[in-house]
C-alpha positions as CSV (number, residue, x, y, z in Angstrom):
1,X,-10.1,-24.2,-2.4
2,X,-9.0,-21.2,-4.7
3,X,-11.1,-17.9,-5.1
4,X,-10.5,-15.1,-6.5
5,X,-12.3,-11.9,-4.9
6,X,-12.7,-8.3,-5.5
7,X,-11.3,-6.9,-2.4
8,X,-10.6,-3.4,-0.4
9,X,-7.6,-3.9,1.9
10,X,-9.2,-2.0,4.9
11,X,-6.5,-2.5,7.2
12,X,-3.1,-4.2,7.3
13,X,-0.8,-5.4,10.8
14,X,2.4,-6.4,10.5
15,X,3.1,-10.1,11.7
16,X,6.0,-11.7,12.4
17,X,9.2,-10.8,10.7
18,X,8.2,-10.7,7.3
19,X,4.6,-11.5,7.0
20,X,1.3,-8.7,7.2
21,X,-2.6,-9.8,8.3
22,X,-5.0,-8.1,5.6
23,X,-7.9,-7.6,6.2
24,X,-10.2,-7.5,3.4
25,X,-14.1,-5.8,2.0
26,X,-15.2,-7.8,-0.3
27,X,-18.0,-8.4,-2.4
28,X,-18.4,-12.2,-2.3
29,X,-17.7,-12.8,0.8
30,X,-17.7,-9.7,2.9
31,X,-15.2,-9.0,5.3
32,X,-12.4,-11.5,5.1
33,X,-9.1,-11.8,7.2
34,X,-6.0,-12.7,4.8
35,X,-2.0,-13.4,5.4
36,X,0.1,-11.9,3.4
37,X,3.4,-14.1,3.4
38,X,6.3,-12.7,2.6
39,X,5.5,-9.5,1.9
40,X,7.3,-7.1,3.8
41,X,10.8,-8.8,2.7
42,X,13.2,-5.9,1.4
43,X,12.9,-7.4,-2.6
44,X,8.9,-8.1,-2.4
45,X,7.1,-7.3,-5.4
46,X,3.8,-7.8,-2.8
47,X,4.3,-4.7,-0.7
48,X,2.6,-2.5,-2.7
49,X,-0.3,-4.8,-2.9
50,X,-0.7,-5.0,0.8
51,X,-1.2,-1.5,1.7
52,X,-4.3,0.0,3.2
53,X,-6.8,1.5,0.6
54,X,-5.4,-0.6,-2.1
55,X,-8.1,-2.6,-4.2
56,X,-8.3,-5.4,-6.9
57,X,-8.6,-8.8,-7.7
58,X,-7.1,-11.0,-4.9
59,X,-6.7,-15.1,-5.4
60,X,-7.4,-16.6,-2.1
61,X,-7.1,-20.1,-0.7
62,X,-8.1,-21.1,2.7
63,X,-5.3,-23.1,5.0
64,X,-6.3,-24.3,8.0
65,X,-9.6,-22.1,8.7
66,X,-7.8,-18.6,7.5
67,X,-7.3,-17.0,4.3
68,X,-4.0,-16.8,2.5
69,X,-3.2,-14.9,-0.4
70,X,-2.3,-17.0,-3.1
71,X,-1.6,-13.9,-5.6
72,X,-2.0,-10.4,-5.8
73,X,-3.2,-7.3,-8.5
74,X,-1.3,-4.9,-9.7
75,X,-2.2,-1.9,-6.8
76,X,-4.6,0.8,-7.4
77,X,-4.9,3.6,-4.5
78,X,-7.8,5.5,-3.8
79,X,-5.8,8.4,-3.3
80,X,-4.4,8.5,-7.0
81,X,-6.0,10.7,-9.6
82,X,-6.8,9.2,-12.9
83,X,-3.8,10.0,-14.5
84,X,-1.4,8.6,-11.7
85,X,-0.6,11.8,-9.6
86,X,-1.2,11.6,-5.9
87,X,-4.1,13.1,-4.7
88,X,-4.4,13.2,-0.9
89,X,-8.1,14.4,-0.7
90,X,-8.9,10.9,-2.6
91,X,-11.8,13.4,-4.9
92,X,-9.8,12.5,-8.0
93,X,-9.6,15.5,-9.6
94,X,-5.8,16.4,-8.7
95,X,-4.9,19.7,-7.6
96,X,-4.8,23.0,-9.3
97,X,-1.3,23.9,-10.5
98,X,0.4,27.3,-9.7
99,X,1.9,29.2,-12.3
C-alpha cells in the first residue's frame, strides 16, 4: 500500500553501508519510522532529501510492518531564507549585510 504524506524528517541514523532510518512528523499518520535505501551512496540524488529538518511530500509503502520510501521531494530546509540563502537562526529573515 502506497501513501504519500507530508512529512518533517526529525531525525536520521545511518544504517548499514549505504542505507539511513528516517524518522518522520507527519500529518496523517503522526510519527512514522522510514528506510531510506540507498541513499547515502556517493551518486545519490536522495541525500539531500534525507537530512534532518528537511520537509515535503514523501511516497511511502509499507514492507513487511516498516515504512520504506518509495520516492522523495525536492528538499526544503528550515534553515533557508526565502530567497535560498542559509540562515542558521531558521527566523527566515537572512542576515543583515555589512557594507
Amino acid at each position: 500500500m502506497q501513501q504519500t504524506v507530508f512529512a518533517v524528517v526529525a531525525q536520521a541514523v545511518n544504517y548499514r553501508d549505504h542505507d539511513r532510518i528516517l524518522t518522520l512528523v507527519t500529518r496523517e499518520r503522526g510519527t512514522v519510522t522510514a528506510t531510506a535505501r540507498g541513499c547515502r551512496k556517493p551518486q545519490s540524488k536522495l541525500m539531500s532529501c534525507a537530512q534532518p529538518a528537511v520537509y515535503g511530500e514523501y511516497e511511502l509503502a509499507e514492507a513487511k510492518r516498516q515504512m520504506v520510501r518509495e520516492k522523495l521531494p525536492s528538499p526544503r530546509n528550515f534553515l533557508q531564507s526565502p530567497d535560498g540563502s542559509y540562515d542558521p537562526d531558521g527566523c527566515g529573515a537572512g542576515r543583515a549585510r555589512r557594507p
